[in-house]
PyMOL commands that place a pseudoatom at each C-alpha (Angstrom):
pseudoatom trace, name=CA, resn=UNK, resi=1, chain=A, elem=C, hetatm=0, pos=[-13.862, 10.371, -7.803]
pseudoatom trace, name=CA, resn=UNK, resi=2, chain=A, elem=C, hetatm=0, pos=[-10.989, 9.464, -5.974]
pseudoatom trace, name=CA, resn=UNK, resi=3, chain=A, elem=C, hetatm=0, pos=[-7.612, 11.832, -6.577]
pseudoatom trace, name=CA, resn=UNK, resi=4, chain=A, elem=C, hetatm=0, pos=[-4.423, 10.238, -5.835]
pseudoatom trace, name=CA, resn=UNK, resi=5, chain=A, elem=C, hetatm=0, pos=[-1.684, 12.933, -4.707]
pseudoatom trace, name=CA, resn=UNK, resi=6, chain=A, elem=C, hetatm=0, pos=[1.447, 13.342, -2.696]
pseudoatom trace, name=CA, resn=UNK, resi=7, chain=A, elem=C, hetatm=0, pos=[0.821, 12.309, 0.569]
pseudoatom trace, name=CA, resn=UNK, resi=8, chain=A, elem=C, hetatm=0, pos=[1.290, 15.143, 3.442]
pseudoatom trace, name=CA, resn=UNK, resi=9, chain=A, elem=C, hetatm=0, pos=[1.831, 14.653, 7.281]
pseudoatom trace, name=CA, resn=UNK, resi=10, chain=A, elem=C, hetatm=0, pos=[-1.474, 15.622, 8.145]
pseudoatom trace, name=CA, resn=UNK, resi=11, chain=A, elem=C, hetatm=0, pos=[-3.005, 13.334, 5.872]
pseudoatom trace, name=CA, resn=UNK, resi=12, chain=A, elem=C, hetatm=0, pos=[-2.077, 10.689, 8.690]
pseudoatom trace, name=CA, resn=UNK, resi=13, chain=A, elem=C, hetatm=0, pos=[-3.850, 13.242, 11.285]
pseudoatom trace, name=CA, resn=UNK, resi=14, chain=A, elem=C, hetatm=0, pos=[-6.823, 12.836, 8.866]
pseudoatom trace, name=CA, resn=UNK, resi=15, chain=A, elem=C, hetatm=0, pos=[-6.634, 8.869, 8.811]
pseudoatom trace, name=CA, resn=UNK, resi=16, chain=A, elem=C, hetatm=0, pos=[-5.566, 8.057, 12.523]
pseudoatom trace, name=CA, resn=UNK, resi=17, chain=A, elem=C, hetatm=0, pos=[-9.727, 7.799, 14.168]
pseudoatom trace, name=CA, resn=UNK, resi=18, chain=A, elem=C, hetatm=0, pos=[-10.583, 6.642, 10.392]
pseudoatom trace, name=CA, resn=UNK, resi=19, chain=A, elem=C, hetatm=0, pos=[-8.760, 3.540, 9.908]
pseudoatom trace, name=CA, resn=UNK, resi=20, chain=A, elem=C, hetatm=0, pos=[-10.424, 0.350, 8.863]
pseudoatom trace, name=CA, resn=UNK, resi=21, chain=A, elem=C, hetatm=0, pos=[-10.572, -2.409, 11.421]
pseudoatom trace, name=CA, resn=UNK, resi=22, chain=A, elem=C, hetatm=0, pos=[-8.352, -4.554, 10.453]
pseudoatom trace, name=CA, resn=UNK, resi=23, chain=A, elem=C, hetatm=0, pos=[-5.505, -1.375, 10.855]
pseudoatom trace, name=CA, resn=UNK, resi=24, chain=A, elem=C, hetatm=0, pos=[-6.899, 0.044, 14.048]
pseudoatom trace, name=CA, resn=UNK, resi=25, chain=A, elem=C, hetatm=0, pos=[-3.956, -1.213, 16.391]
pseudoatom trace, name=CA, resn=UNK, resi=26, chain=A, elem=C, hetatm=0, pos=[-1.500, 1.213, 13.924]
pseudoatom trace, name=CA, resn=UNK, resi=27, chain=A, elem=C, hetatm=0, pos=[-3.798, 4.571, 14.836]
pseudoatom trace, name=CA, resn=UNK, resi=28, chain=A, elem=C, hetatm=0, pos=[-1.112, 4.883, 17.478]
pseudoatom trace, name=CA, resn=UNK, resi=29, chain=A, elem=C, hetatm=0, pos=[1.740, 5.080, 14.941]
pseudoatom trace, name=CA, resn=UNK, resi=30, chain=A, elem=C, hetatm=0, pos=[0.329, 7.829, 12.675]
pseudoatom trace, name=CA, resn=UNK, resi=31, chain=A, elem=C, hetatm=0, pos=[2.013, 10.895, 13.973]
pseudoatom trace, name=CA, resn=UNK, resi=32, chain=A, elem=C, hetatm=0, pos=[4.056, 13.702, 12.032]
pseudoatom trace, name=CA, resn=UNK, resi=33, chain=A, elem=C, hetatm=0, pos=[7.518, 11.694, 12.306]
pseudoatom trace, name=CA, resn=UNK, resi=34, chain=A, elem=C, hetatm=0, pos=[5.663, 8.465, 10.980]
pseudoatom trace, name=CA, resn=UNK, resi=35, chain=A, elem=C, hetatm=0, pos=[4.554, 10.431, 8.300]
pseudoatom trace, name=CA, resn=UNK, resi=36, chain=A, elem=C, hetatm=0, pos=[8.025, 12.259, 7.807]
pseudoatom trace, name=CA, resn=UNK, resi=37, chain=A, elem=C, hetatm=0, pos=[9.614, 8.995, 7.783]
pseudoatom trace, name=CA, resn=UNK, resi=38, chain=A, elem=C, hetatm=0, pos=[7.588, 7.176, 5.312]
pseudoatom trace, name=CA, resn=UNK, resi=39, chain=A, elem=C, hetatm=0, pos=[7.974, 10.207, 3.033]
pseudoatom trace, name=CA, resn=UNK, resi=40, chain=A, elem=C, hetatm=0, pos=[11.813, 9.956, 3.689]
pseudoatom trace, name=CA, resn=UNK, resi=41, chain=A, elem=C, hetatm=0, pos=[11.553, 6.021, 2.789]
pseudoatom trace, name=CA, resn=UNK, resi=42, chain=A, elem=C, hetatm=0, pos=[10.328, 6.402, -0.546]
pseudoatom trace, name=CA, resn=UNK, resi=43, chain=A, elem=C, hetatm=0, pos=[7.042, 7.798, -2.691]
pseudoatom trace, name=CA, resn=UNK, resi=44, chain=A, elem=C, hetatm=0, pos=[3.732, 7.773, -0.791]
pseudoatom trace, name=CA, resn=UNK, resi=45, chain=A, elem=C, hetatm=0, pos=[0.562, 9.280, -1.498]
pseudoatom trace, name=CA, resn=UNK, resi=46, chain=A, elem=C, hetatm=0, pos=[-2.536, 10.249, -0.058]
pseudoatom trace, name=CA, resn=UNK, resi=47, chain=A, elem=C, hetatm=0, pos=[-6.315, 8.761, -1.804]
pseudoatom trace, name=CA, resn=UNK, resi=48, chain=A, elem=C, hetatm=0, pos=[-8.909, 11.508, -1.043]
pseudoatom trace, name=CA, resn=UNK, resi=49, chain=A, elem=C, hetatm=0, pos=[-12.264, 11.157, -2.121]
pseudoatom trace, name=CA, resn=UNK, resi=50, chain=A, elem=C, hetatm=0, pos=[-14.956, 14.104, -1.520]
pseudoatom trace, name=CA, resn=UNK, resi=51, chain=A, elem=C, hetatm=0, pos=[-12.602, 16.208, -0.018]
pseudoatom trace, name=CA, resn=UNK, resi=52, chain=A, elem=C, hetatm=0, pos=[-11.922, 13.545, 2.947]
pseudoatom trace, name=CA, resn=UNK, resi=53, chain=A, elem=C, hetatm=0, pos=[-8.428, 10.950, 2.772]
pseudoatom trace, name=CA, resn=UNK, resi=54, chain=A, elem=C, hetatm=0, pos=[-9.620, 7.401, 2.261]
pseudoatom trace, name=CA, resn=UNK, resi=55, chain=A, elem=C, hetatm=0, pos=[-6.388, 6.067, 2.597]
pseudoatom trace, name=CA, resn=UNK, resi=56, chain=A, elem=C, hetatm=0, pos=[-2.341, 6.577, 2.334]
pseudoatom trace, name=CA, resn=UNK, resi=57, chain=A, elem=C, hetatm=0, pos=[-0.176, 4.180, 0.123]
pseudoatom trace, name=CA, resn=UNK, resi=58, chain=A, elem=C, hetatm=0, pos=[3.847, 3.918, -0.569]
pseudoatom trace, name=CA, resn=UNK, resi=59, chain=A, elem=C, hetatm=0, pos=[6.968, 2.502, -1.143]
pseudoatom trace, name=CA, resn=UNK, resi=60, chain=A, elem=C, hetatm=0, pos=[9.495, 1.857, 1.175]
pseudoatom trace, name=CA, resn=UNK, resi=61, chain=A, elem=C, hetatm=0, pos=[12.651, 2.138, -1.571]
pseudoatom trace, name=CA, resn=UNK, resi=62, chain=A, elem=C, hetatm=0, pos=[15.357, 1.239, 0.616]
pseudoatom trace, name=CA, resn=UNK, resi=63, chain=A, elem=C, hetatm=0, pos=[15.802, -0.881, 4.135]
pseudoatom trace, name=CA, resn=UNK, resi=64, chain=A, elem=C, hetatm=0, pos=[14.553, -4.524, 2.723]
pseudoatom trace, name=CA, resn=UNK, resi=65, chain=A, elem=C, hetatm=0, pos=[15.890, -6.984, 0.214]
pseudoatom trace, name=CA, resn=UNK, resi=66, chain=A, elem=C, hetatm=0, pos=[13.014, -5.653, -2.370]
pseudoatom trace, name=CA, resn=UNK, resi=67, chain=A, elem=C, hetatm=0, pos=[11.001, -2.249, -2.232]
pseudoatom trace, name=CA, resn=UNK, resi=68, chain=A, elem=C, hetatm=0, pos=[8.036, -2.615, 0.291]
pseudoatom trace, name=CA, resn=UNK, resi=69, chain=A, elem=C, hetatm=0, pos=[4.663, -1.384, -0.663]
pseudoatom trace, name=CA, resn=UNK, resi=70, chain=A, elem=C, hetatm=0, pos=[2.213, -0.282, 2.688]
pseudoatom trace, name=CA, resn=UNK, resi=71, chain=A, elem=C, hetatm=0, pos=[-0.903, 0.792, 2.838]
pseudoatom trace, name=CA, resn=UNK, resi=72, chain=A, elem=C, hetatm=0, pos=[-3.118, 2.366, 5.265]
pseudoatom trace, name=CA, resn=UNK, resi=73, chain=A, elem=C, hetatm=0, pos=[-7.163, 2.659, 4.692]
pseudoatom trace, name=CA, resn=UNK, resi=74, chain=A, elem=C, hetatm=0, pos=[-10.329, 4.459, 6.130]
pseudoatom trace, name=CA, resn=UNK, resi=75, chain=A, elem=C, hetatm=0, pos=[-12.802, 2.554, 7.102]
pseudoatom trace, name=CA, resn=UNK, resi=76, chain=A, elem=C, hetatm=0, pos=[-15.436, 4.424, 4.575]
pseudoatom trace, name=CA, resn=UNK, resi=77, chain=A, elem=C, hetatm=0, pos=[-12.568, 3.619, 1.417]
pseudoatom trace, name=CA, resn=UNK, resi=78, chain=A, elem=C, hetatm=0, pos=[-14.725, 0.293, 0.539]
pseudoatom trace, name=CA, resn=UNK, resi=79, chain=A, elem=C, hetatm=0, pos=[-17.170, 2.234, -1.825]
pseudoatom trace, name=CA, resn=UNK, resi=80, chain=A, elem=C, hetatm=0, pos=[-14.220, 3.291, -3.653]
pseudoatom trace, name=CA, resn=UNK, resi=81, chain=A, elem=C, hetatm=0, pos=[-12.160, 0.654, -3.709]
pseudoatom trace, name=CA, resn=UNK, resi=82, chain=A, elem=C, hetatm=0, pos=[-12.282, -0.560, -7.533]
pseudoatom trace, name=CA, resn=UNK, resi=83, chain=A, elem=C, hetatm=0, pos=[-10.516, 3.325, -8.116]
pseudoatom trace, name=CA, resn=UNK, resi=84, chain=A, elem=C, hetatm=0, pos=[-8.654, 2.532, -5.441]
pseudoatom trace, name=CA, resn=UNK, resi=85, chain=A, elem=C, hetatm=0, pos=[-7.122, -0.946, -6.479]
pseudoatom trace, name=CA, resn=UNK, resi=86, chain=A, elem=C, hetatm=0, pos=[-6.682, 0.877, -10.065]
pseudoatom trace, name=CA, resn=UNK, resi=87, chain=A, elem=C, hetatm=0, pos=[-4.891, 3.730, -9.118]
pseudoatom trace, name=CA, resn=UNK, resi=88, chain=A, elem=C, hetatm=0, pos=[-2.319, 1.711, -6.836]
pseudoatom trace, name=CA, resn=UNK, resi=89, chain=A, elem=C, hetatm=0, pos=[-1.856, -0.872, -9.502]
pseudoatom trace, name=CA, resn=UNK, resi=90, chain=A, elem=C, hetatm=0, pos=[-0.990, 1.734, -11.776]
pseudoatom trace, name=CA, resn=UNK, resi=91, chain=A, elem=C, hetatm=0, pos=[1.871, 3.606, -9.519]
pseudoatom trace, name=CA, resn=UNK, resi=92, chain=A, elem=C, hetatm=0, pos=[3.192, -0.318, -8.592]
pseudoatom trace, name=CA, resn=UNK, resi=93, chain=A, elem=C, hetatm=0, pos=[3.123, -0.924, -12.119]
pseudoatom trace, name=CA, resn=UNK, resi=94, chain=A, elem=C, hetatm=0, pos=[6.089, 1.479, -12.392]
pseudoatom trace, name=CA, resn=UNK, resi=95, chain=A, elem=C, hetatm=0, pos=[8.361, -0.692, -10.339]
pseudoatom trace, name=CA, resn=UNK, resi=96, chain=A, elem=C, hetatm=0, pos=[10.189, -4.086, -11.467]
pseudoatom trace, name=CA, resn=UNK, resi=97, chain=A, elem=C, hetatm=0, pos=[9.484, -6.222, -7.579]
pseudoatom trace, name=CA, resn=UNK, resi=98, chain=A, elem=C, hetatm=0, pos=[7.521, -4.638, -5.100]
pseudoatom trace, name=CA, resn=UNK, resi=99, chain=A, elem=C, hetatm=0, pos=[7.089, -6.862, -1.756]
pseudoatom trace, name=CA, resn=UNK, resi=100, chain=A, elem=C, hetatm=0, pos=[4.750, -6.288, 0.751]
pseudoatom trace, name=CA, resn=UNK, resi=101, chain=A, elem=C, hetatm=0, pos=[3.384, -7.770, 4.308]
pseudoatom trace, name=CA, resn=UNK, resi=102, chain=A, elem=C, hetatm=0, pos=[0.142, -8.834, 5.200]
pseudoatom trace, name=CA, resn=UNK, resi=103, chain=A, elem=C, hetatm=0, pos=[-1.033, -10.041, 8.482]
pseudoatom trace, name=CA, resn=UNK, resi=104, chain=A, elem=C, hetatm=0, pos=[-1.790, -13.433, 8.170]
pseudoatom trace, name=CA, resn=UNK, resi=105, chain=A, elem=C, hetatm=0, pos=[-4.951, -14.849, 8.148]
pseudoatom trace, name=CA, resn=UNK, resi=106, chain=A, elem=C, hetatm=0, pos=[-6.448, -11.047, 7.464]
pseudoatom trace, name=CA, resn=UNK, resi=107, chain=A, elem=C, hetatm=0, pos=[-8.298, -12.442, 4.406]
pseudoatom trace, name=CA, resn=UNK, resi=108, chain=A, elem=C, hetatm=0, pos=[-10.024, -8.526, 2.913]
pseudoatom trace, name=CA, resn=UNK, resi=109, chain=A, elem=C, hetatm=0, pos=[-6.100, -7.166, 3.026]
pseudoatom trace, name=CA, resn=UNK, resi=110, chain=A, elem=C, hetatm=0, pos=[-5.238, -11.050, 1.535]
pseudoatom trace, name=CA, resn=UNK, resi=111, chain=A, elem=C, hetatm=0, pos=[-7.654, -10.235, -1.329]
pseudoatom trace, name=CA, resn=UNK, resi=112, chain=A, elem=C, hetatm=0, pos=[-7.059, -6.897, -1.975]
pseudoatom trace, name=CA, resn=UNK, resi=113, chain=A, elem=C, hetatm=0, pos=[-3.321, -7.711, -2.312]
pseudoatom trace, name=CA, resn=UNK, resi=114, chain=A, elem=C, hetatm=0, pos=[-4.112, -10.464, -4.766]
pseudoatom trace, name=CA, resn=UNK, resi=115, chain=A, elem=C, hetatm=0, pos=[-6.160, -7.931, -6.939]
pseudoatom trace, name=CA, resn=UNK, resi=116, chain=A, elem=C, hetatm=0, pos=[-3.187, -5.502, -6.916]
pseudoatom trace, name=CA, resn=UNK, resi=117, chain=A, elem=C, hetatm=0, pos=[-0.949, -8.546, -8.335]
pseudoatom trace, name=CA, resn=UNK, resi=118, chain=A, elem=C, hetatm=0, pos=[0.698, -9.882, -5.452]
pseudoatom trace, name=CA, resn=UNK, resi=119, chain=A, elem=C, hetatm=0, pos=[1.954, -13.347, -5.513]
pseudoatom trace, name=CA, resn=UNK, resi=120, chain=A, elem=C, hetatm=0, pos=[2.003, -15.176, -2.029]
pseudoatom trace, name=CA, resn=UNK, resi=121, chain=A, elem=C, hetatm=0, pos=[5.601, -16.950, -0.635]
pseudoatom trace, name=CA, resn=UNK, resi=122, chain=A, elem=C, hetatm=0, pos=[6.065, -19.536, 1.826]
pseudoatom trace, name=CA, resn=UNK, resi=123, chain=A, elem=C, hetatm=0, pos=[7.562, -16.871, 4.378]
pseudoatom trace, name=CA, resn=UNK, resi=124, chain=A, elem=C, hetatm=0, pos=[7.382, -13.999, 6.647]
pseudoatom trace, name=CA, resn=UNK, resi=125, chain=A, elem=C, hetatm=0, pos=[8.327, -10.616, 5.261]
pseudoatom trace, name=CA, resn=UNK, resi=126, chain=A, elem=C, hetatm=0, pos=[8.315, -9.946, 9.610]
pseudoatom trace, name=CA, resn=UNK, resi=127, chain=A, elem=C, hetatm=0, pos=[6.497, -11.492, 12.162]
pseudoatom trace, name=CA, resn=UNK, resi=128, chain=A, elem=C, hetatm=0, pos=[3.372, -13.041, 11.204]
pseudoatom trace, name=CA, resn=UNK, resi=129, chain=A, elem=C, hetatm=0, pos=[3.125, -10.671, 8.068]
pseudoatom trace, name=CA, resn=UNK, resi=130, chain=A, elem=C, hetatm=0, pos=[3.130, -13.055, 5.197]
pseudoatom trace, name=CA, resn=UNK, resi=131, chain=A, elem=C, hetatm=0, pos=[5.212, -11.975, 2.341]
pseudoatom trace, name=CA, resn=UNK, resi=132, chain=A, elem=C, hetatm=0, pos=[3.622, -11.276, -1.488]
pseudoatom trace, name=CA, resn=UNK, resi=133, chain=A, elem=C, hetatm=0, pos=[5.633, -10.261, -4.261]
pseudoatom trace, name=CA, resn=UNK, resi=134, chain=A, elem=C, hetatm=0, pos=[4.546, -8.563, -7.425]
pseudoatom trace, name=CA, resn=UNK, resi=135, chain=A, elem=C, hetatm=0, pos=[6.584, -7.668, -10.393]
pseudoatom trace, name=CA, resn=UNK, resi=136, chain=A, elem=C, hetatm=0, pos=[5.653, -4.977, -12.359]
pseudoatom trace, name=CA, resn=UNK, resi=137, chain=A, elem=C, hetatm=0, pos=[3.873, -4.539, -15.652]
pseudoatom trace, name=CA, resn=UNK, resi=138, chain=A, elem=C, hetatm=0, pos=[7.011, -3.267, -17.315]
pseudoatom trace, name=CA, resn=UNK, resi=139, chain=A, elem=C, hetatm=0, pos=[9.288, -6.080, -15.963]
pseudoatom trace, name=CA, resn=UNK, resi=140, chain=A, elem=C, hetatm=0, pos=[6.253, -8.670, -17.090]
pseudoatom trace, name=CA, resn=UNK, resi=141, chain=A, elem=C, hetatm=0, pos=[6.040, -7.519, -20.258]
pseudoatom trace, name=CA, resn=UNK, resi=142, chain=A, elem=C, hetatm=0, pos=[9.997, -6.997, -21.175]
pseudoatom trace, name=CA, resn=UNK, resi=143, chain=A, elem=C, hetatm=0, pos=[10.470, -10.246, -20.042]
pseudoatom trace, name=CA, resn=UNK, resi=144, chain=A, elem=C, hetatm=0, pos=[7.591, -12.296, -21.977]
pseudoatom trace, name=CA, resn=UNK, resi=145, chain=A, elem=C, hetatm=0, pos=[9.411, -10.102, -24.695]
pseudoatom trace, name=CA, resn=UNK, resi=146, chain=A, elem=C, hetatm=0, pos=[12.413, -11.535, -24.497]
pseudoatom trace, name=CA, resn=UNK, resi=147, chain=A, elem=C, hetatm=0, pos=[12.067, -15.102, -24.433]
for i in range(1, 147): cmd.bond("trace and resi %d" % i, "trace and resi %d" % (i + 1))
show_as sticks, trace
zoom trace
């Protein structure tokens, strides 16, 4: 079962020899101010299955034209990743336009975007990160409304 909760700073401790392969150049950014300063950006959490963190997700709130969504994963999170997916989606699902990055040509991150409802664009949210957007089930669904 996989319990979603606030993230802490040592839940980066817990990820940094952990991370999947496709994140492994970032071990060297999870430290306690990382950790302090993605908790100062905006909600994060920590996924722990079995007693061991399987990954850290967020929202940057502030600092970009939209609210940024990041991600970081273990490299044993794949069993769980339909809870996962499903327990992101529904704390995205909360906000009208989340963006996020992904490093192009990464295609597991690519799909794994797509199944949490992100949209590709024709551009760079920063270097060689292509930017997704998703809007949010509430913003869908008021909208649809609407018209």
């Amino acid at each position: 079962m996989i319990e979603l909760r606030p993230m802490v700073p040592p839940d980066f401790d817990a990820l940094r020899d952990r991370l999947q392969a496709g994140q492994a150049l970032e071990a060297g950014l999870l430290d306690r101010r990382t950790a302090l300063e993605c908790l100062a950006a905006g909600p994060a959490w920590a996924l722990e299955a079995d007693g061991e963190v399987m990954g850290c997700a967020g929202v940057f709130a502030a600092g970009y034209r939209w609210p940024v969504g990041w991600a970081l994963l273990s490299y044993a999170a794949g069993r769980y990743m339909v809870r996962i997916t499903r327990a992101v989606r529904a704390h995205l699902d909360a906000w009208p336009l989340v963006a996020t990055g992904v490093r192009r040509g990464w295609r597991e991150a690519e799909r794994w975007v797509r199944m949490l409802g992100f949209t590709p664009c024709d551009r760079d949210l920063y270097a060689g990160h292509r930017l997704w957007l998703r809007r949010g089930w509430a913003a869908a669904h008021m909208s649809s409304e609407a018209a």
